[in-house]
Each structure stands twice: as structure tokens, then as C-alpha cells.
matplotlib code that plots the C-alpha trace (Angstrom):
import matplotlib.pyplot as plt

x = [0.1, -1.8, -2.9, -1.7, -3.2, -3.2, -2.9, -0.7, -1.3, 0.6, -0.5, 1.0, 0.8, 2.1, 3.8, 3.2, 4.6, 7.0, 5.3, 2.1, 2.8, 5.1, 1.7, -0.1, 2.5, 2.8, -1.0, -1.8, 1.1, -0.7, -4.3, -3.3, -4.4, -3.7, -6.0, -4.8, -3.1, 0.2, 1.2, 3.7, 3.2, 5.6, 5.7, 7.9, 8.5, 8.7, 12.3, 13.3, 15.8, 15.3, 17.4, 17.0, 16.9, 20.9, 21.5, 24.0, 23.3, 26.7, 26.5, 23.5, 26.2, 24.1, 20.6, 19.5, 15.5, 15.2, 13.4, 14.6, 12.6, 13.9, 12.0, 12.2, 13.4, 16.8, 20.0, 21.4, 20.6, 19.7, 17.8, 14.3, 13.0, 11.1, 12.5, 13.7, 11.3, 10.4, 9.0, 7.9, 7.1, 4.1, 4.9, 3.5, 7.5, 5.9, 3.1, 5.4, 8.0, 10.9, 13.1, 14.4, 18.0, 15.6, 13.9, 17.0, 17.8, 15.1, 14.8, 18.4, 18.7, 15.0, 16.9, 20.1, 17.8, 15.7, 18.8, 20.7, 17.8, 18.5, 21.8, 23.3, 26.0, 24.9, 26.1, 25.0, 27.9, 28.5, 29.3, 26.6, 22.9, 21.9, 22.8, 26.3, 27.5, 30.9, 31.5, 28.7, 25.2, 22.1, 19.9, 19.1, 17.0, 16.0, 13.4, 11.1, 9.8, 6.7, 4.4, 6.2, 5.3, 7.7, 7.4, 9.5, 11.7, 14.1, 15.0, 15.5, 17.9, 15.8, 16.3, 16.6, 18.4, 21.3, 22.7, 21.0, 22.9, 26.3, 24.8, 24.9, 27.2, 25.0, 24.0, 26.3, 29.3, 31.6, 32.5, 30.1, 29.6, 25.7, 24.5, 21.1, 19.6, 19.5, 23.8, 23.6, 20.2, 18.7, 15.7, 14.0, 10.7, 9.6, 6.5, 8.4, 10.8, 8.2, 6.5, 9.3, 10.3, 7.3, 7.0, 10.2, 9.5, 6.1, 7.6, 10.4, 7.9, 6.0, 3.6, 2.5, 1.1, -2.5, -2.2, -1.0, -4.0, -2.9, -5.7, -6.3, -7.1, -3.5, -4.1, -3.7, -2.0, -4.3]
y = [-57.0, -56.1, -52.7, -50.9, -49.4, -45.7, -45.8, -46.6, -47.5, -46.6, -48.2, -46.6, -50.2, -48.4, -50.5, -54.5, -57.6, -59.1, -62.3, -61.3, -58.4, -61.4, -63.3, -60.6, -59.8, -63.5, -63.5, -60.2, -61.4, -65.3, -63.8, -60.5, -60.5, -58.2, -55.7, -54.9, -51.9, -52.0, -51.4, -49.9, -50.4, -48.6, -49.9, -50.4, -54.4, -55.2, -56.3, -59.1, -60.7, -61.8, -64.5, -64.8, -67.7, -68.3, -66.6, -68.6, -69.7, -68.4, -64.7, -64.7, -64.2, -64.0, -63.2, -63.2, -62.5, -61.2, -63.9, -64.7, -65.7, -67.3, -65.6, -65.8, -63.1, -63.0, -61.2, -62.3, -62.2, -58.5, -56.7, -54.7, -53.0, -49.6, -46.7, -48.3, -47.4, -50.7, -50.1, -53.4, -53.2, -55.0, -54.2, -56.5, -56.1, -57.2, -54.8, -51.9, -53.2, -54.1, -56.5, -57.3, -55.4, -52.1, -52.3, -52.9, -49.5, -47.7, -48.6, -47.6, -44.3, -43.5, -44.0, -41.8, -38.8, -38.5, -39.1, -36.4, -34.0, -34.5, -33.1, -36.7, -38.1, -41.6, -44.2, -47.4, -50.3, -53.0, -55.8, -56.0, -54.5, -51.3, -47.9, -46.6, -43.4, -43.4, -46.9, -47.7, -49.1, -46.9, -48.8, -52.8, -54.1, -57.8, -58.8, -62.3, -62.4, -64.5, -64.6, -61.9, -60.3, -58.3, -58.2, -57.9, -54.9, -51.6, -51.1, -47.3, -47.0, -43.8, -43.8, -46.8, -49.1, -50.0, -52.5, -55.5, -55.4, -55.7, -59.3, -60.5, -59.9, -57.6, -58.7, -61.5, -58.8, -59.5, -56.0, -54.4, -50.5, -49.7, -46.1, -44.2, -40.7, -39.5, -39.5, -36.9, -34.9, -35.2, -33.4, -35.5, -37.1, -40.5, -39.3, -36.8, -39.5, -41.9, -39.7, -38.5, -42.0, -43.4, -40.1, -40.4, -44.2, -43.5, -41.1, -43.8, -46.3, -44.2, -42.8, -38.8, -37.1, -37.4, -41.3, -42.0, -43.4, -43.3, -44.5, -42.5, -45.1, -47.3, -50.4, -53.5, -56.8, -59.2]
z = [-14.1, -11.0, -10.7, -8.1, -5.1, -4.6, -0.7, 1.4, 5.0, 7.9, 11.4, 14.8, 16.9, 20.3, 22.3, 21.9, 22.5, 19.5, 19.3, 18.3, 16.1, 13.7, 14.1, 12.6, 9.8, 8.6, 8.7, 7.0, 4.3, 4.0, 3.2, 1.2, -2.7, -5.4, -4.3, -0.7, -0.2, 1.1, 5.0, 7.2, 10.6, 13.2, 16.9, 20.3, 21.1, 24.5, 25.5, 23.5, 21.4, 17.8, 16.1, 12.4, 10.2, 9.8, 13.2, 15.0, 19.0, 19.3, 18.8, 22.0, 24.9, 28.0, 27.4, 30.9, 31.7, 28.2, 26.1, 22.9, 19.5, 16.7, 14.1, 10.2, 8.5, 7.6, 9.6, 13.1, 16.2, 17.3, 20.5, 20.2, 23.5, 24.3, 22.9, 19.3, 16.6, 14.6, 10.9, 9.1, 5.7, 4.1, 0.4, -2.6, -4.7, -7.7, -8.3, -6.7, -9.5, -6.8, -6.1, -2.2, -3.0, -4.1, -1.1, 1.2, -0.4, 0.1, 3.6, 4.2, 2.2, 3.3, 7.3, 6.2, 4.8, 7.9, 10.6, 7.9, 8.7, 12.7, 12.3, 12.3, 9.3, 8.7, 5.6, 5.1, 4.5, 1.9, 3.7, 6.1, 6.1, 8.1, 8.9, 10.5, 12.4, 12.5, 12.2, 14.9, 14.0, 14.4, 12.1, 11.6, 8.9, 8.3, 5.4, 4.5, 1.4, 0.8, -1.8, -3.6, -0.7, 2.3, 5.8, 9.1, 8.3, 10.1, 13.7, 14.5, 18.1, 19.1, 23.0, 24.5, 27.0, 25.0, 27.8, 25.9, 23.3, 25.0, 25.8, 22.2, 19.2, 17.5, 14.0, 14.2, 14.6, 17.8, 19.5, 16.8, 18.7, 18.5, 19.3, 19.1, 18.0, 21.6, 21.7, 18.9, 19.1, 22.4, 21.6, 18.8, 19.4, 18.9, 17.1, 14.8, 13.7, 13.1, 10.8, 9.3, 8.5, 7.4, 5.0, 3.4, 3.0, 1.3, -1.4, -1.8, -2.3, -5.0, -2.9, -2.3, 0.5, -0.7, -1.0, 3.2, 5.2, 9.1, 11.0, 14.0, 16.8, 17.4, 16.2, 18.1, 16.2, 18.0]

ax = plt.figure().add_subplot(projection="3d")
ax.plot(x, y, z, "-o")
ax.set_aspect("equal")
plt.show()
């Protein structure tokens, strides 16, 4: 069994273009080993739409300027854009003693703690991935699994444009309602959820306060 690293890292990527932060993930993932710690990296996407690997051309309505990628992790199609706090998760399952239905739990209960200490009631559901306030989605997740290892990961609506998404059946859901932190606390900070999430996510993970590494200088996925 590998021996596990103590740290985990957490990179604050700013804003960046989608494109080239999945280049960095599927090449981080590709030339990883036992001995690399594992990775959160938080960032804003430019706007841009995201089909996964059994999305259907279908659920894109009318896309318009917005460019859309057909990436490969798994879910539907679904919208990123400024103001949505994106967490991908670069976790070796094996060594961390997880399988992908763990994680997918982690990730969701780790997003219904922290929008629970915002003052905001959120579930996840059984028949479809993510995080739910009153029967509208808040959170999307979508994983690939390579290597044993996990990238791609949650998509936080924080305060954003949410007029994108009336262009596409979110997540594959026609009529699906989407809503964001700002409808319910509109004093919350990107940079306090961010933590907060990252945090809860670490502990989650097996990870204390002692053992997060968060670089000071943003990071750039080029």
C-alpha cells in the first residue's frame, strides 16, 4: 500500500480559461506517482459550457457566443462562468482508501455543511448528483477517474449570471430550477466560501489544519 502524504494542497487559480485548467488536470493526473501529494485547486472559468462524456447534443438549447467543450468527466451538459466557485479534486482514491461513490459523498455533504453554516437548508438527491435548495440546484459535481486517480470535480453557484443556464437543460434536466448563494445570503464572500469549502473538504478527506499547503502566489494552469 502506498504511504500516504501528509499535505494536502490547495491552489487558488483566479480566474482562467476552462480549456487549459482540464489540460493541466489530465496532465498533473497522467504524470502523478505514489508520492505526490494530493490537490484541490479552486478557480472562476470563463463563460463556457461543458458537455460530459454521455451528455446528449440535445439538452444544449441555444448556446449562443458561449463556446461549448465536450469534456470527459461524467454528468451532462452544465454552464461555468465568473462568479461560480469551481473545486476540482486531484485525490489518489486508492492510497486515501476511497471509492468514486465515497468521494461523491464527501463532496456533497462537505457542500451541505458549509451552505448549512450560511444560513441556507440544502440536501443532496438520489437520483441525480449535486446539491438542492428547495428542489433547485445550487451545487453540480462531475468526476473522471484515471489511474485510480480523480479529477474534474463541484460547481458552487456563488454569484453569477444565471441566464446561461436557461439556454440548456441543466444537467440533462428539462425545466431543472438552478439558484445561487447570493438569493439566500447576500453578504457571503467568494474568498470565505472558498476556504470554507476547501477546509471542510480537507478534514473530509482525512486531513487537519496543520497538513493544508495553500501557496500564496495564485497559480496559473499553463
Amino acid at each position: 500500500m502506498r504511504e500516504r502524504p501528509t499535505s494536502l494542497i490547495v491552489r487558488d487559480l483566479g480566474l482562467q480559461p476552462y480549456e487549459a485548467v482540464w489540460e493541466a488536470m489530465k496532465t498533473f493526473t497522467a504524470e502523478r506517482d505514489g508520492s505526490v501529494a494530493d490537490e484541490l485547486w479552486c478557480v472562476q472559468h470563463s463563460p463556457v459550457y461543458t458537455q460530459g462524456q454521455a451528455g446528449k447534443a440535445e439538452h444544449i438549447l441555444a448556446p449562443g457566443d458561449i463556446p461549448v467543450v465536450q469534456a470527459d468527466r461524467g454528468g451532462q451538459v452544465t454552464y461555468h462562468g465568473p462568479g461560480q466557485l469551481v473545486v476540482y479534486l486531484m485525490i489518489d482514491l486508492p492510497r486515501a482508501g476511497l471509492g468514486v461513490r465515497q468521494l461523491v459523498d464527501i463532496i456533497e455533504q462537505s457542500l451541505v455543511s458549509v451552505l448549512g453554516d450560511q444560513g441556507i437548508t440544502a440536501a443532496p438527491r438520489p437520483d441525480a448528483p449535486g446539491v438542492y435548495v428547495d428542489g433547485a440546484k445550487i451545487a453540480s459535481l462531475g468526476l473522471r477517474v484515471r489511474r485510480g486517480c480523480s479529477f474534474h470535480g463541484l460547481a458552487l453557484n456563488v454569484d453569477m449570471d444565471m441566464e446561461p443556464f436557461s439556454r440548456i437543460n441543466p444537467c440533462g434536466f428539462s425545466g431543472l430550477p438552478m439558484c445561487q448563494v447570493r438569493d439566500f445570503n447576500a453578504t457571503v464572500s467568494m474568498p470565505e466560501l472558498a476556504d470554507q469549502l476547501t477546509n471542510t473538504l480537507a478534514r473530509a478527506l482525512g486531513h487537519d489544519a496543520t497538513g493544508i499547503i495553500r501557496p500564496s502566489v495564485h497559480q496559473t494552469a499553463s
